[in-house]
C-alpha positions as CSV (number, residue, x, y, z in Angstrom):
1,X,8.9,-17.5,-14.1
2,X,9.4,-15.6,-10.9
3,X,10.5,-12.1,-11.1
4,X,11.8,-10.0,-7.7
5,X,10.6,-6.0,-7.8
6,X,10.3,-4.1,-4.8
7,X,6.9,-2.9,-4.5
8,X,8.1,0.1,-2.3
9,X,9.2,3.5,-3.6
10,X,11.9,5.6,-1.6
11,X,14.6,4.5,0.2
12,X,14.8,1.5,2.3
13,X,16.3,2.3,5.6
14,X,12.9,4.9,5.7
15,X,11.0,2.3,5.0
16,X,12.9,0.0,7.7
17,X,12.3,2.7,10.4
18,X,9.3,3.9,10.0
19,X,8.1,0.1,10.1
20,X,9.7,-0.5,13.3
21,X,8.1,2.5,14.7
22,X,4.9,1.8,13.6
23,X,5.8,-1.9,14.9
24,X,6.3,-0.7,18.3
25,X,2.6,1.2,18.2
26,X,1.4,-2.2,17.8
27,X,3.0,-3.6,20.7
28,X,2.1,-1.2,22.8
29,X,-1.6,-1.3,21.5
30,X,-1.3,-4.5,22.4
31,X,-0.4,-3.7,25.8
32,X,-3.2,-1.3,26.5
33,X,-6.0,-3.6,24.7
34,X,-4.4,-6.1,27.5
35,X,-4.8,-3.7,30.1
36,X,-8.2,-2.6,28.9
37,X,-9.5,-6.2,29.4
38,X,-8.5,-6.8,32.9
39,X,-9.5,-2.8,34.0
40,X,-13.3,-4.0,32.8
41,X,-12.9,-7.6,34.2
42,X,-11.8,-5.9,38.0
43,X,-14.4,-3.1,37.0
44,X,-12.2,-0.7,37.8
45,X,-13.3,1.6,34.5
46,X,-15.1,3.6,36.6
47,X,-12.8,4.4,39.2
48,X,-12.1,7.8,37.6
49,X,-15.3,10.0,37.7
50,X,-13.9,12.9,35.2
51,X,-11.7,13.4,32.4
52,X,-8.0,15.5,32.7
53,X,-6.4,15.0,29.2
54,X,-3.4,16.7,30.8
55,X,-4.0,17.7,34.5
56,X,-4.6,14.1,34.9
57,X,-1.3,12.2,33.9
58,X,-0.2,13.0,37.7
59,X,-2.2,10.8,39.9
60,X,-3.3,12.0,43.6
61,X,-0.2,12.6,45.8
62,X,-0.7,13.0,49.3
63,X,-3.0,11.6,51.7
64,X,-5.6,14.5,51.1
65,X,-6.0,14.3,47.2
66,X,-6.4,10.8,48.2
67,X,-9.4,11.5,50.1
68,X,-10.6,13.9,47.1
69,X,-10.6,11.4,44.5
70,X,-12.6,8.9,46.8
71,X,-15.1,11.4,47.5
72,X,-15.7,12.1,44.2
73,X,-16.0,8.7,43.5
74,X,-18.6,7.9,46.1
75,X,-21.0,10.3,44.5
76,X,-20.4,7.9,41.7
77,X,-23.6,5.3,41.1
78,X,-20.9,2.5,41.0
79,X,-19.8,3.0,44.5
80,X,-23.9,4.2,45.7
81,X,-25.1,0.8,44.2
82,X,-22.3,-1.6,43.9
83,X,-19.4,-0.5,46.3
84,X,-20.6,1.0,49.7
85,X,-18.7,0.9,52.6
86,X,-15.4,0.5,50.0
87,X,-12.3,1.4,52.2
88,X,-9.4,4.2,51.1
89,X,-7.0,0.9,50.3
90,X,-9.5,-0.8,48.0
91,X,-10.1,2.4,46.3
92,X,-6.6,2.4,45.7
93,X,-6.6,-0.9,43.8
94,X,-9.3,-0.2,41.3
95,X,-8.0,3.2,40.7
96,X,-4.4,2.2,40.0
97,X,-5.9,0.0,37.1
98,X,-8.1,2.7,35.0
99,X,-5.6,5.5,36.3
100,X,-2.6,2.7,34.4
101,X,-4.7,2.5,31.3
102,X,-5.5,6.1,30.9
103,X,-1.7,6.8,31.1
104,X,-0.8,3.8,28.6
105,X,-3.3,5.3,26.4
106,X,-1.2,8.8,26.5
107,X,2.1,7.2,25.9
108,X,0.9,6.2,23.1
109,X,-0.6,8.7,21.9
110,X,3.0,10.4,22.5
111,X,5.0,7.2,20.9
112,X,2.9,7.8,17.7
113,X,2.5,11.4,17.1
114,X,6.2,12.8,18.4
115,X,8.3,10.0,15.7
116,X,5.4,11.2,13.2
117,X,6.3,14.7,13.2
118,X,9.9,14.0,13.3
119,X,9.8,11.8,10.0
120,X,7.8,14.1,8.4
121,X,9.6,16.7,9.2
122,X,12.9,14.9,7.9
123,X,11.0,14.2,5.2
124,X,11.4,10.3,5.5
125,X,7.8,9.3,5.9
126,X,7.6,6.8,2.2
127,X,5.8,7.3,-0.5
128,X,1.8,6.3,-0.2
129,X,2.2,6.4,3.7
130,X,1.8,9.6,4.2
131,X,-2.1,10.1,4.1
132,X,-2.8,6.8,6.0
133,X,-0.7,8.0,9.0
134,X,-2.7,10.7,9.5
135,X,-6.0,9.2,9.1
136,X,-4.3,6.8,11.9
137,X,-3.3,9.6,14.1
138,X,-6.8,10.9,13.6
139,X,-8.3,8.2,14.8
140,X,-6.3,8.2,17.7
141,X,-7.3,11.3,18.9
142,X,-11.4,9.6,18.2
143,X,-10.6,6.9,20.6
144,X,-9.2,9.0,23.4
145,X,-12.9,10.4,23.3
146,X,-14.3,7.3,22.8
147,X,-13.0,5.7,25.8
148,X,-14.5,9.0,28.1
149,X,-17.8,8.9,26.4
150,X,-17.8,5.2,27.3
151,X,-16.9,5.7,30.8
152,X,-19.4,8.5,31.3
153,X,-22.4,6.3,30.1
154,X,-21.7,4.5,33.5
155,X,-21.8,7.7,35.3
156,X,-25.2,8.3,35.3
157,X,-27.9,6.0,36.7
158,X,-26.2,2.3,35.7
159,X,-23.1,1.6,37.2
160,X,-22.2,-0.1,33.7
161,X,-20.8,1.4,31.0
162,X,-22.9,0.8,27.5
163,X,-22.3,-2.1,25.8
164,X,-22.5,0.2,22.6
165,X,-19.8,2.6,23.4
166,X,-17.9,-1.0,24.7
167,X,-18.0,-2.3,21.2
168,X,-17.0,0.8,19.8
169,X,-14.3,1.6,22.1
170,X,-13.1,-2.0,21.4
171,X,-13.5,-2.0,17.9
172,X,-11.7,1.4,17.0
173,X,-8.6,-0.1,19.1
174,X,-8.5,-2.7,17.0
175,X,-9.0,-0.7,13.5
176,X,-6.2,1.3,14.7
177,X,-4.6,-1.8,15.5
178,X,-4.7,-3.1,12.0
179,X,-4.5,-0.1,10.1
180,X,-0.4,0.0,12.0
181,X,0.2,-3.8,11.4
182,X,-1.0,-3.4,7.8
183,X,1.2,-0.1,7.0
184,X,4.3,-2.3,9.4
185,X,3.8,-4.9,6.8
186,X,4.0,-3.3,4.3
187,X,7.4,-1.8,4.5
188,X,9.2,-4.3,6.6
189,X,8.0,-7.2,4.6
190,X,7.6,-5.5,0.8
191,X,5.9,-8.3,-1.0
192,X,8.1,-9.2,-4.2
193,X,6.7,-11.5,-6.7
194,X,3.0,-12.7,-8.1
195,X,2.2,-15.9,-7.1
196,X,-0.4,-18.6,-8.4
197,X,-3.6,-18.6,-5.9
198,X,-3.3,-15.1,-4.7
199,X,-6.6,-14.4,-6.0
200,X,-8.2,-17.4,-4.5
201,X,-6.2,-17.1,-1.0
202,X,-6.9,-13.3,-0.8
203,X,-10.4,-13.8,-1.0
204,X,-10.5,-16.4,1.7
205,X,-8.2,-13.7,4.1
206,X,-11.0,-11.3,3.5
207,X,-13.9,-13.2,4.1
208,X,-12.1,-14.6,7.1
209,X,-11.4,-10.7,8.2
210,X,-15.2,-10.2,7.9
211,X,-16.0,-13.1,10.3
212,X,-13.6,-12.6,12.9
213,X,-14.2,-9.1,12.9
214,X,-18.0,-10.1,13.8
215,X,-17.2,-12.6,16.2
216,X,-15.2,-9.8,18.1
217,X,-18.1,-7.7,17.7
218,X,-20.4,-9.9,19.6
219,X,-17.4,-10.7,22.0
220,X,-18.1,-7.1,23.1
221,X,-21.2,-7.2,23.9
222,X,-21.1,-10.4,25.4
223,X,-18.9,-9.1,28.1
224,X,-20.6,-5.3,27.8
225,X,-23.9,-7.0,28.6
226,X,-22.0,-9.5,31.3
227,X,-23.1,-12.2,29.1
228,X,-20.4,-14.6,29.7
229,X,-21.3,-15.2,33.3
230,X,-24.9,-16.7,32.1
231,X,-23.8,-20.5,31.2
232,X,-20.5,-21.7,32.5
233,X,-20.4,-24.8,30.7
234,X,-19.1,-26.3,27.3
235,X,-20.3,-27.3,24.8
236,X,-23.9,-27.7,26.1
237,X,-26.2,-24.4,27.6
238,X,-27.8,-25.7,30.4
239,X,-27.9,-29.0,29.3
240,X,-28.8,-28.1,25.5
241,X,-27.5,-27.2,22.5
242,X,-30.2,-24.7,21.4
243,X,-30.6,-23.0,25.0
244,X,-34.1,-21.6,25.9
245,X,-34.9,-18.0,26.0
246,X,-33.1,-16.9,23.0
247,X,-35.8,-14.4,21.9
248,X,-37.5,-12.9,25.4
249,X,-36.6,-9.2,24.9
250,X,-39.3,-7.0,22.7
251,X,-38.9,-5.6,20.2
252,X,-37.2,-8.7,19.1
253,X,-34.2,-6.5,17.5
254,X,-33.2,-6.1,20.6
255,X,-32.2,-9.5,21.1
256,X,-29.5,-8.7,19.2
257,X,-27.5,-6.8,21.8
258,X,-29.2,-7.3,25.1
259,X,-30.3,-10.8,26.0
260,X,-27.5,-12.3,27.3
261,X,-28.8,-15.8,26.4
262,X,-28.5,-15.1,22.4
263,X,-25.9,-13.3,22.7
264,X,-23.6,-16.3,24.2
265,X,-25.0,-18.4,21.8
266,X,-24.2,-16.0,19.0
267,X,-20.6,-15.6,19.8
268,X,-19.8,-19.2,20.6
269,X,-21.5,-20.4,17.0
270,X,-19.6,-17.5,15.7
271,X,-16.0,-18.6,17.3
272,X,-16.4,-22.3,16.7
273,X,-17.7,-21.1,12.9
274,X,-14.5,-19.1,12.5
275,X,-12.2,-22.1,13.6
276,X,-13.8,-24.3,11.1
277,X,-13.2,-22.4,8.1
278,X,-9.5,-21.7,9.5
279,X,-9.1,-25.5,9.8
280,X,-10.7,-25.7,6.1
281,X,-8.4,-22.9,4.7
282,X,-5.6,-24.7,6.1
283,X,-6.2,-28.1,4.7
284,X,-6.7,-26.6,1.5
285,X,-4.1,-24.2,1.2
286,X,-1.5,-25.4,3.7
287,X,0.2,-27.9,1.5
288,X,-0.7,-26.3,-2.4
289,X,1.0,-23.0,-1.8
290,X,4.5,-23.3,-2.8
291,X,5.7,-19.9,-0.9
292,X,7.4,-20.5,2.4
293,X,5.9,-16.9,3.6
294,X,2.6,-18.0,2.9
295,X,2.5,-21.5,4.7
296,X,3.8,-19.9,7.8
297,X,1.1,-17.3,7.3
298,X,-1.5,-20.5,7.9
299,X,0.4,-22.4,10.3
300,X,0.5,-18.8,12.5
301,X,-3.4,-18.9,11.8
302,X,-4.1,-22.4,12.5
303,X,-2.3,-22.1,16.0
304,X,-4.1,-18.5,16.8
305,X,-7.5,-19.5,16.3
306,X,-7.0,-23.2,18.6
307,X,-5.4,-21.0,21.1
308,X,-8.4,-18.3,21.0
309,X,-11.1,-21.0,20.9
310,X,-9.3,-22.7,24.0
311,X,-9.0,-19.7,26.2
312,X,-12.7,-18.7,25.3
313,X,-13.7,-22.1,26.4
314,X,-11.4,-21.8,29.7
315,X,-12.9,-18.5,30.5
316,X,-16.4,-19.9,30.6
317,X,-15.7,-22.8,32.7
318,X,-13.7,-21.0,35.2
319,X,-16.3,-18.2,35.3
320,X,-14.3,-15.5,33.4
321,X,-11.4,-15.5,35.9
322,X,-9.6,-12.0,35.2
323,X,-6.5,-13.7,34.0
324,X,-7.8,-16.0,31.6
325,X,-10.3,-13.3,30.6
326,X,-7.8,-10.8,29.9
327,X,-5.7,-13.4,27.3
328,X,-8.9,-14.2,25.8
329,X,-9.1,-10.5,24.9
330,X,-5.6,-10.6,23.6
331,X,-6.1,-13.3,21.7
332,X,-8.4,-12.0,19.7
333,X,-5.5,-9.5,18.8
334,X,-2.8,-12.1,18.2
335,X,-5.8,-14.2,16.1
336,X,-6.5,-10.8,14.1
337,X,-2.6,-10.4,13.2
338,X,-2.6,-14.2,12.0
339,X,-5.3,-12.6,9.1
340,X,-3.4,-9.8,8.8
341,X,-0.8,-11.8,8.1
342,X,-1.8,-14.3,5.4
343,X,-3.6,-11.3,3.6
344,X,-0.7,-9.2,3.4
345,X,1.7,-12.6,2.3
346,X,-1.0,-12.9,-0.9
347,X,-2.1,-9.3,-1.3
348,X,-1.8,-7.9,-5.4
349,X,0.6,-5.9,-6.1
350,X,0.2,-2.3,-6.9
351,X,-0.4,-2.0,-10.4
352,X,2.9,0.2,-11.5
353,X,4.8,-3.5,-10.5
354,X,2.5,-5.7,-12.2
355,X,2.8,-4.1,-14.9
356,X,6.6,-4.1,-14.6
357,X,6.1,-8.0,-13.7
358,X,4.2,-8.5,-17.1
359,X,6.7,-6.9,-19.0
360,X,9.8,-8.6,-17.3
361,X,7.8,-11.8,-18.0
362,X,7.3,-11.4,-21.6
């Protein structure tokens, strides 16, 4: 016997908004993880030699702050070692793209924190939300730092920020990311009834979360350490399936996280890994569940993870074109929202409406 309860306390058009809102973050986020991708793949990231929180939402105007910016930027160990001779209008182009993230990354900084203190101000922020937006708007205000303490790691000998502070910068978005789609879940689609094979479903959402979350990991330093320019072919590495050189670098740990060999090898094992067990969950959940939210949940899945797997494969063989290499990076996004997804569509409900359910059932 099914039973409806809502599993969210105050009133619903709170609940409705404050969704949307925190809907919108996630679109935007979205845009800026977009944006991030194609300002390292045009490695532009470095364009900007300092860091203005507010001075620096204007960009130069005028032909002689112009000329400023570039001198600063030739003292710079990317334009010394990489760049010389760069002209005024090229300087232009790679500074329009990190100058264009920086003030995405403010916007939103803006779009979350001004509708936050107006809701809570109005007091229409819903119950068990409240702490969780702040630890998100907290971790905003990490991130802004963690993108200049990236950038300044490639401001000192290397022009090449540390593929360390990459992964970290890229794996805080993406934490922020899912903390909004999770809380945007939750109060736009309130789940309303137990079902048989939560249990079993939620536990294969979570150990799915844990993989992908790896295989994104390693997807930063693959492009932190430039790794996916190494072997441009598919499914082979230079004519092997177990490519020489995987364990050059001593100590060995560091393997790990600098040899580009292993570290292409890694994440492709890890991607086509992760699109097997999505293929399994799907053939073994797709047509037992009897809830319509929760076979969309795996069709959603299914398609995300063929369409991450193909653009990864694409990027190598073209040589990690920008384009292609940007919606590779946002697929990664759209694949993490799939999980999201399905474990929010079987998550348990909170214990005040299962015991409610018990009751009602009895």
């Amino acid at each position: 016997m099914r039973v409806d309860m809502e599993t969210e306390r105050g009133s619903g058009a709170d609940a409705r908004a404050v969704g949307t809102w925190l809907l919108l973050c996630c679109i935007t986020l979205f845009g800026l993880i977009l944006l991030g991708g194609a300002t390292r793949l045009t490695e532009s990231g470095l364009s900007i030699v300092d860091w203005r929180p507010v001075t620096g939402v204007l960009p130069p105007i005028g032909e002689a702050a112009w000329l400023a910016e570039f001198d600063r930027y030739r003292d710079s160990p990317q334009y010394l070692q990489v760049n010389r001779g760069m002209s005024l209008d090229e300087f232009r182009t790679i500074f329009w793209f990190e100058y264009g993230h920086r003030l995405l990354a403010r916007a939103l900084g803006l779009l979350f924190a001004l509708p936050l203190a107006w809701f809570w101000l109005r007091r229409r922020i819903p119950a068990g939300t409240g702490l969780p937006l702040l630890g998100i708007l907290l971790l905003g205000a990490a991130q802004g730092y963690m993108g200049w303490y990236m950038v300044k790691s490639g401001l000192v000998d290397m022009p090449r920020v540390s593929a360390f502070r990459l992964a970290a910068h890229l794996g805080l978005a993406l934490l922020i990311y899912a903390s909004m789609l999770r809380l945007a879940l939750r109060l736009l689609r309130p789940r309303r009834q137990a079902l048989p094979g939560d249990a079993a479903l939620r536990h294969f959402s979570r150990g799915l979360l844990a993989l992908l979350a790896l295989t994104i990991l390693y997807g930063a330093f693959v492009a932190g350490q430039r790794a996916g320019y190494a072997y441009n072919t598919f499914p082979l590495m230079a004519g092997r399936w177990i490519p020489e050189g995987l364990a050059n670098l001593e100590p060995a740990w560091r393997n790990l996280f600098e040899n580009p060999t292993l570290l292409q090898f890694v994440h492709r094992c890890l991607a086509i890994g992760t699109l097997a067990v999505v293929i399994g969950g799907w053939i073994g959940w797709r047509f037992r569940v009897a809830d319509r939210r929760q076979r969309l949940a795996l069709d959603l899945l299914l398609g995300a993870a063929l369409l991450q797997v193909a653009l990864g494969i694409a990027t190598l063989l073209m040589f990690v074109p920008v384009s292609v290499g940007t919606l590779h990076q946002g697929g990664a996004v759209l694949l993490l929202s799939a999980v999201l997804l399905l474990a929010h569509e079987c998550a348990a409900l909170p214990a005040r409406d299962a015991a409610g359910l018990r009751a009602a059932v009895a």
